[in-house]
HTML snippet that shows the backbone in 3Dmol.js (N, CA, C, O; Angstrom):
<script src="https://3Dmol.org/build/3Dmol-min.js"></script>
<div id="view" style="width:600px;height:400px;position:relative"></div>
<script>
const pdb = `
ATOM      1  N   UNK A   1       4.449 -10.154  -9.934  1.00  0.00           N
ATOM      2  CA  UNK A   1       4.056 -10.090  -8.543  1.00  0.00           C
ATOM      3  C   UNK A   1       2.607 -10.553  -8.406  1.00  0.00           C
ATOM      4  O   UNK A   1       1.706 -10.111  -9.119  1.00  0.00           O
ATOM      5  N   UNK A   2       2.390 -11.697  -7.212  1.00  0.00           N
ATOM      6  CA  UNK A   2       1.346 -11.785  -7.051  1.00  0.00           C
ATOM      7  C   UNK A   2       0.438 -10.933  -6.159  1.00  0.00           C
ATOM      8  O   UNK A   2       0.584 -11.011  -4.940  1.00  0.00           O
ATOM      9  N   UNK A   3      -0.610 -10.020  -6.754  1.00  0.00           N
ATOM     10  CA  UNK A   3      -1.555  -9.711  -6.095  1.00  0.00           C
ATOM     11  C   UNK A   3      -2.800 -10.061  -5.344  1.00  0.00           C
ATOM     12  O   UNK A   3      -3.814 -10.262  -6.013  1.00  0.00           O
ATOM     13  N   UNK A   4      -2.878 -10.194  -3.581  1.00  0.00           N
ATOM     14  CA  UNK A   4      -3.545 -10.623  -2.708  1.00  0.00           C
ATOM     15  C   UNK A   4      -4.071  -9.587  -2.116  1.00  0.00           C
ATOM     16  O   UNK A   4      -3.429  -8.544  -1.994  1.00  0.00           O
ATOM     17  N   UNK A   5      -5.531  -9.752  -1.586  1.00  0.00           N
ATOM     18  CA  UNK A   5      -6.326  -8.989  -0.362  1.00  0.00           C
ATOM     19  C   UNK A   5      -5.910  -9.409   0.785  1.00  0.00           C
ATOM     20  O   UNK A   5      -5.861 -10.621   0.992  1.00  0.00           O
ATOM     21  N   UNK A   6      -5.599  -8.665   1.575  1.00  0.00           N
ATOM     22  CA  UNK A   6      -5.716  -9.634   2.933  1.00  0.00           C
ATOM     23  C   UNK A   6      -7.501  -9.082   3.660  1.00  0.00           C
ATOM     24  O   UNK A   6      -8.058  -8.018   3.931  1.00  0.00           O
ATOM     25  N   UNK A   7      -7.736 -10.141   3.699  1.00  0.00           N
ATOM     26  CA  UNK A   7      -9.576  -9.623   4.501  1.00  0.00           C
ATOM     27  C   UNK A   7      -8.889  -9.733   6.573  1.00  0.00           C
ATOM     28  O   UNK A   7      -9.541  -9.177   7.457  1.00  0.00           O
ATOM     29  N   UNK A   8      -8.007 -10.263   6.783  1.00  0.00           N
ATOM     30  CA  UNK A   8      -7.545  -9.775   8.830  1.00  0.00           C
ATOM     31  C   UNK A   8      -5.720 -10.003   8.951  1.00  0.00           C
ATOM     32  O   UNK A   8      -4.913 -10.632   8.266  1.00  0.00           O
ATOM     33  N   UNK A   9      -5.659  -9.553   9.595  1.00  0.00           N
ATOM     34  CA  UNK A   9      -3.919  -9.633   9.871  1.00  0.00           C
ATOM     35  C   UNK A   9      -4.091 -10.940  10.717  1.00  0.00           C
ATOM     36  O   UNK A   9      -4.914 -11.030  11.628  1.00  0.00           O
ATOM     37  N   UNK A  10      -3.310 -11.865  10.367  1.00  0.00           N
ATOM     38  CA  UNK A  10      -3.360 -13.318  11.419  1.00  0.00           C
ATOM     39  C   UNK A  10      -1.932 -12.798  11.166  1.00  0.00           C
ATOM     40  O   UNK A  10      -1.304 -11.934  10.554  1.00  0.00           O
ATOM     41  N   UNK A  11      -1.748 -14.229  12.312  1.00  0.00           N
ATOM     42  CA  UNK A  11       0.114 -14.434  12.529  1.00  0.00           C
ATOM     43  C   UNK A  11       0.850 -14.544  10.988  1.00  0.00           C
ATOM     44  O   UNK A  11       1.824 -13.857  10.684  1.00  0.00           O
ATOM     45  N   UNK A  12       0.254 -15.461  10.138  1.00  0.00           N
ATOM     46  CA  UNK A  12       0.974 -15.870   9.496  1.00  0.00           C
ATOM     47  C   UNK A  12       0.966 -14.145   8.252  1.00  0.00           C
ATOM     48  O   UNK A  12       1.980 -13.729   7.692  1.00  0.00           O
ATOM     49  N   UNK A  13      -0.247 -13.579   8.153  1.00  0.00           N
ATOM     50  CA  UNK A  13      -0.235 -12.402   7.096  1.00  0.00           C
ATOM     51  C   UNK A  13       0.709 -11.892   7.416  1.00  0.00           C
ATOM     52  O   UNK A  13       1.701 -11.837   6.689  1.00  0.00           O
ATOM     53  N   UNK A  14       0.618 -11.172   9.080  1.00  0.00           N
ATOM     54  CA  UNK A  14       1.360 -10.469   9.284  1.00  0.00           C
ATOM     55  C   UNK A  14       3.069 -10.669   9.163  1.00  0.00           C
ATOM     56  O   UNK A  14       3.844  -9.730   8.984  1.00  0.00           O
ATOM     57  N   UNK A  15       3.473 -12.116   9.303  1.00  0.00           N
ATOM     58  CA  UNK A  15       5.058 -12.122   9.473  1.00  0.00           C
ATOM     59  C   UNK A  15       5.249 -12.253   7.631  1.00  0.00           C
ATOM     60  O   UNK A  15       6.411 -12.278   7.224  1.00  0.00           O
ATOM     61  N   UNK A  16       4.237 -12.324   6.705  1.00  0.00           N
ATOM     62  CA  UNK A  16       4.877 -12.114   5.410  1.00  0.00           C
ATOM     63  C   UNK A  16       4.665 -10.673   4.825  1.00  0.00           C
ATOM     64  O   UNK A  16       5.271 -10.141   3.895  1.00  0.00           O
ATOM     65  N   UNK A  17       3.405 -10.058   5.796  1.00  0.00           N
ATOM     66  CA  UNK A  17       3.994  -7.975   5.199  1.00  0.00           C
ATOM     67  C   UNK A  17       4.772  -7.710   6.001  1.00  0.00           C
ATOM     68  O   UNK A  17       5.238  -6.603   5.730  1.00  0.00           O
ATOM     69  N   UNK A  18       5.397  -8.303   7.282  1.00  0.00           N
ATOM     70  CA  UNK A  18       6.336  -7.774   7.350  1.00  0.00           C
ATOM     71  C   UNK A  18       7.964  -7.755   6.690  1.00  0.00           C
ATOM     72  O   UNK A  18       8.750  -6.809   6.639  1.00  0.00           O
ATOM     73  N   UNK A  19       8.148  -9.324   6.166  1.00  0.00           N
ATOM     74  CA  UNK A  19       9.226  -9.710   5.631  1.00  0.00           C
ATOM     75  C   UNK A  19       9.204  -9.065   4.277  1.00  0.00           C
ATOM     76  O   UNK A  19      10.256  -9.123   3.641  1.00  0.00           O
ATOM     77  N   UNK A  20       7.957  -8.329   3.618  1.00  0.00           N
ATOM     78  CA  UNK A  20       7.978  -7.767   2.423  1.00  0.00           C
ATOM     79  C   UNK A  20       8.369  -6.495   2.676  1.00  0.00           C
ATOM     80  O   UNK A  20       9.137  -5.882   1.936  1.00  0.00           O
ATOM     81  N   UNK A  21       7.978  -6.130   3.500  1.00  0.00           N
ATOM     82  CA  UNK A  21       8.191  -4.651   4.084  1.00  0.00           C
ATOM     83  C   UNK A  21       9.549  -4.405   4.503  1.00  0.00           C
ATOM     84  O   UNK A  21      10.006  -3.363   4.032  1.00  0.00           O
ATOM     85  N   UNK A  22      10.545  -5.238   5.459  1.00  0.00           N
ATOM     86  CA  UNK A  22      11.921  -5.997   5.552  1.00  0.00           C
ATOM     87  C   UNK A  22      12.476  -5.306   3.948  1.00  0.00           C
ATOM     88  O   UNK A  22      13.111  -4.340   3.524  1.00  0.00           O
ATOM     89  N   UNK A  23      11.941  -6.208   3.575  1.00  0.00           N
ATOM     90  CA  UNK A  23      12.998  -6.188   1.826  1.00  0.00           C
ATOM     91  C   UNK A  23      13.060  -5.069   1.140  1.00  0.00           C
ATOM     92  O   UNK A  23      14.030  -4.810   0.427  1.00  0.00           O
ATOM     93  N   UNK A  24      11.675  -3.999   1.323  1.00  0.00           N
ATOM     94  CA  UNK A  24      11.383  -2.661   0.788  1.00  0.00           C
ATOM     95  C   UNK A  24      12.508  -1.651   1.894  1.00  0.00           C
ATOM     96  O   UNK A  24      13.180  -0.789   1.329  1.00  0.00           O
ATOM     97  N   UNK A  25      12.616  -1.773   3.034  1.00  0.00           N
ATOM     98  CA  UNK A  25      13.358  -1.088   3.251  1.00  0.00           C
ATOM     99  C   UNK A  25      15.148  -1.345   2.865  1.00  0.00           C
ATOM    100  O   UNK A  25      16.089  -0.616   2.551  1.00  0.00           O
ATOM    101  N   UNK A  26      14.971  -2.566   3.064  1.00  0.00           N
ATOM    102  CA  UNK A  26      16.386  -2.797   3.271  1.00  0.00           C
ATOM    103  C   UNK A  26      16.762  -2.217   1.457  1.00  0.00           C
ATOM    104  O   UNK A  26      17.971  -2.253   1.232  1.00  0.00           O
ATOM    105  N   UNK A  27      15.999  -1.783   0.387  1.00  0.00           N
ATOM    106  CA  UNK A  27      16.645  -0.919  -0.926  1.00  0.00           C
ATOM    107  C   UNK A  27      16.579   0.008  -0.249  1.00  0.00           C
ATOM    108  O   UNK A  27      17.454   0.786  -0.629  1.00  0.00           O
ATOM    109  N   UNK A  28      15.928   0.498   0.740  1.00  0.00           N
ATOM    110  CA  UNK A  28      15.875   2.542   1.132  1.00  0.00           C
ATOM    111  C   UNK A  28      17.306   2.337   1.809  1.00  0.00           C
ATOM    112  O   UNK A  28      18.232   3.076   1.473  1.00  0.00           O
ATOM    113  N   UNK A  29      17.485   1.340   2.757  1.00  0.00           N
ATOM    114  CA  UNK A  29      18.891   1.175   3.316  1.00  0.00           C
ATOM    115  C   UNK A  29      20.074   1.704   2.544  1.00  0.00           C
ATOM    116  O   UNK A  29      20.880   2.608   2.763  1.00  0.00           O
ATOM    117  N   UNK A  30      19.884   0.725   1.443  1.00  0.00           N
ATOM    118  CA  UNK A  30      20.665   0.865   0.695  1.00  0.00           C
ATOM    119  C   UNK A  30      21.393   1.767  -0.428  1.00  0.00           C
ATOM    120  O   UNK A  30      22.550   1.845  -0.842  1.00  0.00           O
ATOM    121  N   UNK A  31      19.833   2.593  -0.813  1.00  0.00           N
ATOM    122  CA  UNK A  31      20.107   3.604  -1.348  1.00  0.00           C
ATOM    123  C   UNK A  31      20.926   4.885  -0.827  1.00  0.00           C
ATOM    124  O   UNK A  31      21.848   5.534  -1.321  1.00  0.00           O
ATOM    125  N   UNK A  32      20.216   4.977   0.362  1.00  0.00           N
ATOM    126  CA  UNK A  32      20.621   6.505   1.689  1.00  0.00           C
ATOM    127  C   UNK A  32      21.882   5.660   1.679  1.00  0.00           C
ATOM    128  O   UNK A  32      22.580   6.107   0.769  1.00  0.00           O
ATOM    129  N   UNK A  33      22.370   4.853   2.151  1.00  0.00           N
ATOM    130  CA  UNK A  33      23.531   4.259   2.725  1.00  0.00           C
ATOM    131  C   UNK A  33      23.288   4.320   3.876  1.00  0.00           C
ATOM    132  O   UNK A  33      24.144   4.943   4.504  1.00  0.00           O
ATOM    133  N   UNK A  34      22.470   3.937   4.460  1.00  0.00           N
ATOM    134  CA  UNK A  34      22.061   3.582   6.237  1.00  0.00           C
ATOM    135  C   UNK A  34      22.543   2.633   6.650  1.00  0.00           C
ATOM    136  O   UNK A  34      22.511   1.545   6.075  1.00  0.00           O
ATOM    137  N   UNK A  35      23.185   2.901   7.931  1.00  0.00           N
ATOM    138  CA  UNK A  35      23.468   1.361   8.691  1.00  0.00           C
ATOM    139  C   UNK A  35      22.295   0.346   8.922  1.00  0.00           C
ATOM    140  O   UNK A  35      22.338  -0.884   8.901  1.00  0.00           O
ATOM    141  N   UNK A  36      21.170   1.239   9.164  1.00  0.00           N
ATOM    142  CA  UNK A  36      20.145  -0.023   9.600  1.00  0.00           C
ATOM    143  C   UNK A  36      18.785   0.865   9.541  1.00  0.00           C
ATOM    144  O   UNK A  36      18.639   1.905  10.184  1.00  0.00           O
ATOM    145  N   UNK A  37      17.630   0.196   8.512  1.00  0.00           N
ATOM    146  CA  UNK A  37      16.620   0.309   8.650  1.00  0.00           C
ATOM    147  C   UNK A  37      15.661  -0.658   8.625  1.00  0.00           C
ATOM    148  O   UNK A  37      15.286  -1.189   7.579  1.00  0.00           O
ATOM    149  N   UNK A  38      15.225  -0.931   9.743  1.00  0.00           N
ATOM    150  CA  UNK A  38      13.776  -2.251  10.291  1.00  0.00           C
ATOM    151  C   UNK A  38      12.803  -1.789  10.299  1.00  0.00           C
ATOM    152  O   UNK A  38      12.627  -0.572  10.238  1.00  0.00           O
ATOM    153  N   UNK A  39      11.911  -2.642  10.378  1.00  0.00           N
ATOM    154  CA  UNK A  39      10.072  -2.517  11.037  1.00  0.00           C
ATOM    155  C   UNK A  39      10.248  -3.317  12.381  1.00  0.00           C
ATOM    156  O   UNK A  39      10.644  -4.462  12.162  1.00  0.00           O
ATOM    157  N   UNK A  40      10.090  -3.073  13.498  1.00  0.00           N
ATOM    158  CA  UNK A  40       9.893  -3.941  14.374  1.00  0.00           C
ATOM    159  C   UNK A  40       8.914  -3.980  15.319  1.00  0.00           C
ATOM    160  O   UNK A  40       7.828  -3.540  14.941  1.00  0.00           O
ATOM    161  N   UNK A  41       8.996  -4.455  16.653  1.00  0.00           N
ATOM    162  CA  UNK A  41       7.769  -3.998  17.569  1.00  0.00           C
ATOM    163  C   UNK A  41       6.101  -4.047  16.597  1.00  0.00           C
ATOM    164  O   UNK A  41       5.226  -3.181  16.568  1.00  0.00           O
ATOM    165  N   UNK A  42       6.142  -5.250  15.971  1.00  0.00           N
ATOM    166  CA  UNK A  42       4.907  -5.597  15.120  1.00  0.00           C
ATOM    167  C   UNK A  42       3.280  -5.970  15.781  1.00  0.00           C
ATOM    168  O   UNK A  42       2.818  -7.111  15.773  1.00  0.00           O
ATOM    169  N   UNK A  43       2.905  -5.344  16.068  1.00  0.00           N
ATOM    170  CA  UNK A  43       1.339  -5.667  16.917  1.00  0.00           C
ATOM    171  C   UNK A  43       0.379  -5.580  15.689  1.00  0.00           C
ATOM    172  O   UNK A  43       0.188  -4.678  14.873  1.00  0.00           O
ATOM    173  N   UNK A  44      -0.141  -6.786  15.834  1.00  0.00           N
ATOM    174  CA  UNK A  44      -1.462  -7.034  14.850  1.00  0.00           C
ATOM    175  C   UNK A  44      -2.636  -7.473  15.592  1.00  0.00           C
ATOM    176  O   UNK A  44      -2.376  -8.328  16.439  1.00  0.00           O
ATOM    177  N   UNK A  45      -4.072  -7.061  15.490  1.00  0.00           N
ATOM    178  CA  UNK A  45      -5.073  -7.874  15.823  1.00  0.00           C
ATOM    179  C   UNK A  45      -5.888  -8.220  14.125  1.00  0.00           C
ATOM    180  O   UNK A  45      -5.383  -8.181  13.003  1.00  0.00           O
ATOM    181  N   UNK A  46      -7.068  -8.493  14.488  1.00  0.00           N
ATOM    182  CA  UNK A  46      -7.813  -8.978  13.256  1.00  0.00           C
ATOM    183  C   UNK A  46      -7.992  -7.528  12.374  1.00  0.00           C
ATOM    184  O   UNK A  46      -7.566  -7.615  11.222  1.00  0.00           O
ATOM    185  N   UNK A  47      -8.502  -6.352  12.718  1.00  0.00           N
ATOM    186  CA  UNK A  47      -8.041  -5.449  11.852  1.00  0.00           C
ATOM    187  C   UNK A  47      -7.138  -4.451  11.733  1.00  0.00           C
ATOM    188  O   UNK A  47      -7.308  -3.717  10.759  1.00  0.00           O
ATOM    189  N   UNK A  48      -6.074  -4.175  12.563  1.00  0.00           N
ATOM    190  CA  UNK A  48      -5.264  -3.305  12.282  1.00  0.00           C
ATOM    191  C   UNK A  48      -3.521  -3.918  12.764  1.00  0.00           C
ATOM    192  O   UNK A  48      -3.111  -4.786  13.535  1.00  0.00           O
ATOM    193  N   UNK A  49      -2.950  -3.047  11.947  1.00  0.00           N
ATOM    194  CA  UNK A  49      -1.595  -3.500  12.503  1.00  0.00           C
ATOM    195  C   UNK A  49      -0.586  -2.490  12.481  1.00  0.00           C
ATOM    196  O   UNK A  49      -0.355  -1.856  11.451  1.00  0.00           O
ATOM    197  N   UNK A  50       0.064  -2.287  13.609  1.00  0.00           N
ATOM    198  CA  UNK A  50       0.735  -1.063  14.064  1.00  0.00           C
ATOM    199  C   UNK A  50       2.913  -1.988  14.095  1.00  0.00           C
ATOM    200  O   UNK A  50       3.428  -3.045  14.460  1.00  0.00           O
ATOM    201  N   UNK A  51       3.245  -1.008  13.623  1.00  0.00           N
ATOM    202  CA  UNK A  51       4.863  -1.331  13.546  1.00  0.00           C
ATOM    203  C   UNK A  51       5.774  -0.255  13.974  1.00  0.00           C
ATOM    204  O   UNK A  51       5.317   0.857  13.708  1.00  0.00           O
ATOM    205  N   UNK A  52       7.067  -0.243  14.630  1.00  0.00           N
ATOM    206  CA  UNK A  52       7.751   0.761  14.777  1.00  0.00           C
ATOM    207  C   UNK A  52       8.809   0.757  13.395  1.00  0.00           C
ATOM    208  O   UNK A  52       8.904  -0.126  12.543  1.00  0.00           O
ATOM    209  N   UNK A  53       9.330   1.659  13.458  1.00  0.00           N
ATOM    210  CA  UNK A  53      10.568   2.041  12.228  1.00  0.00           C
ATOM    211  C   UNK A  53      11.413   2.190  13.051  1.00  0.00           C
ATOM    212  O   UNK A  53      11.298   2.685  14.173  1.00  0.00           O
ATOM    213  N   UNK A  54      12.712   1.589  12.325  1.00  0.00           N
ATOM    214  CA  UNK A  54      13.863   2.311  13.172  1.00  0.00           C
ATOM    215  C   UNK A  54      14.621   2.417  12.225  1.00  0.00           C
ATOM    216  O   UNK A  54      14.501   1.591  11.320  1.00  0.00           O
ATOM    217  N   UNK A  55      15.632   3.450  12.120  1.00  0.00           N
ATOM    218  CA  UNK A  55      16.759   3.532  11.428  1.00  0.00           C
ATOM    219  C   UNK A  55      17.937   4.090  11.764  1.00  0.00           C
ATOM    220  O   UNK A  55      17.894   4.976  12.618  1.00  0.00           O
ATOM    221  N   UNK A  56      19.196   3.729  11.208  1.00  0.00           N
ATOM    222  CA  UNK A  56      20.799   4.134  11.931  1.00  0.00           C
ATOM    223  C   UNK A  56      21.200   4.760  10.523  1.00  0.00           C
ATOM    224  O   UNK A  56      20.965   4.042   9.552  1.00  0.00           O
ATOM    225  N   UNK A  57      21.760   5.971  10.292  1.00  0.00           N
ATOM    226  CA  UNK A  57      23.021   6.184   9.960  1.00  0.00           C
ATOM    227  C   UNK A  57      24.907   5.831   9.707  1.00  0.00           C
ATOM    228  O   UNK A  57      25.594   5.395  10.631  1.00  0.00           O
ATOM    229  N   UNK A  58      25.286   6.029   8.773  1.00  0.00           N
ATOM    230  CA  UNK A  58      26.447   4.880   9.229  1.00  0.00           C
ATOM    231  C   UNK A  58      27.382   5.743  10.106  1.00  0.00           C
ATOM    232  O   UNK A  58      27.210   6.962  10.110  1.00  0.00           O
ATOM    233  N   UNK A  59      28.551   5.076  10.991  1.00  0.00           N
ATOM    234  CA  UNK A  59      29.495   5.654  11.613  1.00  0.00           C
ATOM    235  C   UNK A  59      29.988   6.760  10.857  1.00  0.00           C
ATOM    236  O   UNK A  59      29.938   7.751  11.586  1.00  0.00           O
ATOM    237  N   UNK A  60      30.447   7.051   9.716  1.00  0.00           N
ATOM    238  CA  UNK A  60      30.965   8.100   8.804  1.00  0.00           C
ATOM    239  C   UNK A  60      30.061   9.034   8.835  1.00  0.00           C
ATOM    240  O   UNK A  60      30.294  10.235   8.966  1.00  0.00           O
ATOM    241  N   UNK A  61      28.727   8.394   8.685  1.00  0.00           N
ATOM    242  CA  UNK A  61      27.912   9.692   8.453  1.00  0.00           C
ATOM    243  C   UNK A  61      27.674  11.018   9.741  1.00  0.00           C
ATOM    244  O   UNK A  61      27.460  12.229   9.677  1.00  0.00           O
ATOM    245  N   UNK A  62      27.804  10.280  10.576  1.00  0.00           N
ATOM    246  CA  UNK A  62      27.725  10.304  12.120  1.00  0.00           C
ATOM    247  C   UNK A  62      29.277  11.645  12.805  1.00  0.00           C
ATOM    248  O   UNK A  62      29.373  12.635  13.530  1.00  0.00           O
ATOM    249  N   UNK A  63      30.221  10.701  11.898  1.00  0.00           N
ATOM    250  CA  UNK A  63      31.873  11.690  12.261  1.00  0.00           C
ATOM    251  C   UNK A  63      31.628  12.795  11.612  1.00  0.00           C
ATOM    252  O   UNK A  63      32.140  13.867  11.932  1.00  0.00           O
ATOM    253  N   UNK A  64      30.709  12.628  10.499  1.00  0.00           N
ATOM    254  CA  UNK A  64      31.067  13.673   9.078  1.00  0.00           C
ATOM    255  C   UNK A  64      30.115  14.829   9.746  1.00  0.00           C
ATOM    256  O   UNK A  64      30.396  16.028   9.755  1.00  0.00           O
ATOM    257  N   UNK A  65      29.055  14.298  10.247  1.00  0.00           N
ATOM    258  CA  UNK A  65      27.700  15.625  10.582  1.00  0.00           C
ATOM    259  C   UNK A  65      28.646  15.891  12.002  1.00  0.00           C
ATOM    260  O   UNK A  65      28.771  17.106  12.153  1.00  0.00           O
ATOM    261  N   UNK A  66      29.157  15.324  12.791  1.00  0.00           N
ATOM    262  CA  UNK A  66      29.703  16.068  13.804  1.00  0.00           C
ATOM    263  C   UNK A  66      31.203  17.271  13.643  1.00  0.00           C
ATOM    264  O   UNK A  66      31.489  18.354  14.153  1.00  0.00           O
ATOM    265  N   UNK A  67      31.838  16.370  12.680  1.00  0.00           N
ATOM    266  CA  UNK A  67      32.925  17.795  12.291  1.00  0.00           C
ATOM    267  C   UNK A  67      32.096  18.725  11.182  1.00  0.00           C
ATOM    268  O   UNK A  67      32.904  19.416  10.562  1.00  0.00           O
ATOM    269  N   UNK A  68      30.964  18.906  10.825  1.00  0.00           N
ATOM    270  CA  UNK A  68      30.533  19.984  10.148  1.00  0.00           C
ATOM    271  C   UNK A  68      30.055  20.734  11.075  1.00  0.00           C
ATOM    272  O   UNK A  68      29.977  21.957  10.963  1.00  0.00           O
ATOM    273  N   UNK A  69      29.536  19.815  12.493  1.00  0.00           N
ATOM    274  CA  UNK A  69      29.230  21.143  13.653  1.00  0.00           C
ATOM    275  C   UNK A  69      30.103  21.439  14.503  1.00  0.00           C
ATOM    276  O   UNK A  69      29.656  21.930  15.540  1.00  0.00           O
ATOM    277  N   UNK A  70      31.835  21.241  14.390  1.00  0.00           N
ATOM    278  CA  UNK A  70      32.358  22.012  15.226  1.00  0.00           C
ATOM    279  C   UNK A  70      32.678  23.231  14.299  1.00  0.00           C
ATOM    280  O   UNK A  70      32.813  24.317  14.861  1.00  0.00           O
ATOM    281  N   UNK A  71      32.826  23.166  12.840  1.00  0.00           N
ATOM    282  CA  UNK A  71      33.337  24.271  12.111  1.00  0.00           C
ATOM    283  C   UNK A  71      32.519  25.596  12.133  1.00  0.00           C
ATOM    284  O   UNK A  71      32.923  26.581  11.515  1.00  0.00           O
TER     285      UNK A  71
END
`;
const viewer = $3Dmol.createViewer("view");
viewer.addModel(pdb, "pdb");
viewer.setStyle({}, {cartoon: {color: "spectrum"}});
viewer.zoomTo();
viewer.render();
</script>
């Protein structure tokens, strides 16, 4: 792995931590078995950069936690 500083978030930094960041989740995805985990809603200026998370559960997981709360 190549190791870089970034010294400001420009367009271009930012759309490659995010696509790295992309790939780091999508193993957490994978591990949990999530339907869907993103970074999105990406706002960068020259020093800071703010992202939302989102993540889904799969349909099963979803049936399975709801018949454990009718029992």
């Amino acid at each position: 792995m190549i190791k870089c500083k970034l010294k400001r978030f420009d367009r271009q930094s930012t759309r490659i931590l995010t696509d790295e960041i992309d790939k780091a989740l999508n193993e957490i995805r994978i591990k949990y078995g999530l339907e869907e985990l993103v970074v999105d809603s990406v706002k960068a200026n020259n020093l800071s950069m703010t992202a939302k998370l989102s993540g889904k559960v799969s349909g099963d997981q979803v049936k399975e936690a709801l018949e454990r709360k009718k029992k």
